[in-house]
N, C-alpha and C positions, 0 to 999 in steps of 0.2 A: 460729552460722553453721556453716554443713555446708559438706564439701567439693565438693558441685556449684556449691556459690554462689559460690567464691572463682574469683579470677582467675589463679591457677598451673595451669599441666597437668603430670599428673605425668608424665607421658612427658615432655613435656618437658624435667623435670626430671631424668631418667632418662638421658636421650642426652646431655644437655650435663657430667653433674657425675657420670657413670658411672667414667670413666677417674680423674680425680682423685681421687673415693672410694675406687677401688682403691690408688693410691697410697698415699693415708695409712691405709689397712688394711694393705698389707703392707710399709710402713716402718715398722708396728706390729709386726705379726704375725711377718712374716719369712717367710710359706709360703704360694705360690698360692691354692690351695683355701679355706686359713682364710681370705685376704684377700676373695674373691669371696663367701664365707659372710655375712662383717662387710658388706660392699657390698648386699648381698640385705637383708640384718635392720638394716641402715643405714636404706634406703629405704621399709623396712613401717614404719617407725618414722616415720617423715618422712611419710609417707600417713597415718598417724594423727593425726597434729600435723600435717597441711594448714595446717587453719583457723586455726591461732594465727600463722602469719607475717605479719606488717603490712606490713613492708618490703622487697618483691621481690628489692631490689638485697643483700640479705642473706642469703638464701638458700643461696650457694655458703659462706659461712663458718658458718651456720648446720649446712650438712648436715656440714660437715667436723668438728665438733664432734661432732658425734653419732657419728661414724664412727670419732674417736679412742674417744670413752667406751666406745661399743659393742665396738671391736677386743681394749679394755683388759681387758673385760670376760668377751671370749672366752679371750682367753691367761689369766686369771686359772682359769676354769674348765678349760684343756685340761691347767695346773699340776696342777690337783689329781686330773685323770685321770692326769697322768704320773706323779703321785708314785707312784704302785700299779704303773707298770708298769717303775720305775727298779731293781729288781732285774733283768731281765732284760736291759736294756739297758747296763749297765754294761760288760757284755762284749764288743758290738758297739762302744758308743765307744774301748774299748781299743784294738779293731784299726785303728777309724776313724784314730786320732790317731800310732798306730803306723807306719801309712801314707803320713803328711802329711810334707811337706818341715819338717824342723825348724829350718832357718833362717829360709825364707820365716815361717814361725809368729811366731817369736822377735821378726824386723824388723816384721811388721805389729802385733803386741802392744805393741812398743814403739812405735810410732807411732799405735796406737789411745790408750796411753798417755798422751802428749804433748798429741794434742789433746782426749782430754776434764783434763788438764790446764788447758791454757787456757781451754777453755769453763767449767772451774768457776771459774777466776779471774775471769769477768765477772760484772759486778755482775747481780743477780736480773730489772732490767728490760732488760738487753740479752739474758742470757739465756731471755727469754719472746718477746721479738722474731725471736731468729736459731733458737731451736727451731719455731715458730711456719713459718717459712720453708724452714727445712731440713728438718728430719722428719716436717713436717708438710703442706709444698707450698703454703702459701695463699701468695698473690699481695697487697701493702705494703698495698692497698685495703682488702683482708681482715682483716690483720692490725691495722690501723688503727681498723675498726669494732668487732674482736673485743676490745681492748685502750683501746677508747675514746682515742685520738690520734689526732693531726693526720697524714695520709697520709706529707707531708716531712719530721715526725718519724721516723716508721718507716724511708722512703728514708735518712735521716742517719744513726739508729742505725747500720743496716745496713753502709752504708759504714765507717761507725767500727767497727765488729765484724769484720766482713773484716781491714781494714787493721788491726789488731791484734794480729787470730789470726796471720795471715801473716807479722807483725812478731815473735812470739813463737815460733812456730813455726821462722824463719830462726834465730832467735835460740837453739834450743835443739837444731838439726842443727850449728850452730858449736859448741855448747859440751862 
């Protein structure tokens, strides 16, 4: 089956799932440009694999998959561009960090602390669920199909993951 024959338009596909790709490129990536790079070589990638999608309503979780691999797959590469150039920069992060308010640092590190604290105390399948949602942006539907579960599963995790972190969280600003 060729891509004229199938019943997706990739424009179509392009306008509606544009934005979201971005997102989870540079909830990956962390830097404009790469994130729109990853979105571009997201989408030639998903024009070449047209013809293998069966299930329309699949699609939005489908490209986000790609879009993580692909993102991963850039920062892996830009690593090993950077490592050649981490002599030079060494010197620019000194003054960078020299510059930064050292409390604010101090408080958010300790609080970046905390909660992936908590996140790593959840068991592996809430933690595929709430990374899935958080870093990732798919919508319970998405996550449900990606992870083969029932939608209300997902909805429940979730709730239960929240009300946890939150409970953990309260619980280690008092302590």
């Amino acid at each position: 089956m060729g891509v004229e024959n199938t019943s997706v338009d990739m424009k179509e596909i392009c306008d509606l799932y544009n934005k979201r790709l971005f997102h989870v490129a540079y909830g990956i990536t962390r830097d404009y440009y790469l994130a729109q790079d990853v979105v571009q070589e997201t989408l030639i990638k998903a024009y070449l694999k047209i013809d293998t999608i069966q299930e329309k309503e699949k699609i939005g979780a489908w490209l986000s998959a790609i879009a993580t691999r692909t993102a991963i797959d850039f920062i892996r590469k830009e690593r090993k561009t950077n490592e050649n150039l981490e002599a030079y920069t060494d010197l620019d992060n000194a003054q960078v960090r020299m510059n930064q308010n050292v409390e604010e640092e101090v408080e958010i590190n300790l609080l970046n602390e905390k909660i992936n604290d908590c996140i790593n105390s959840l068991s592996t399948d809430q933690k595929k669920v709430f990374m899935l949602k958080i870093r990732h942006g798919l919508k319970e539907r998405e996550i449900a199909e990606l992870l083969e579960l029932n939608q209300n599963t997902v909805k429940t995790k979730l709730y239960r993951v929240r009300k946890y972190l939150k409970e953990m969280l309260l619980e280690k600003d008092l302590a």
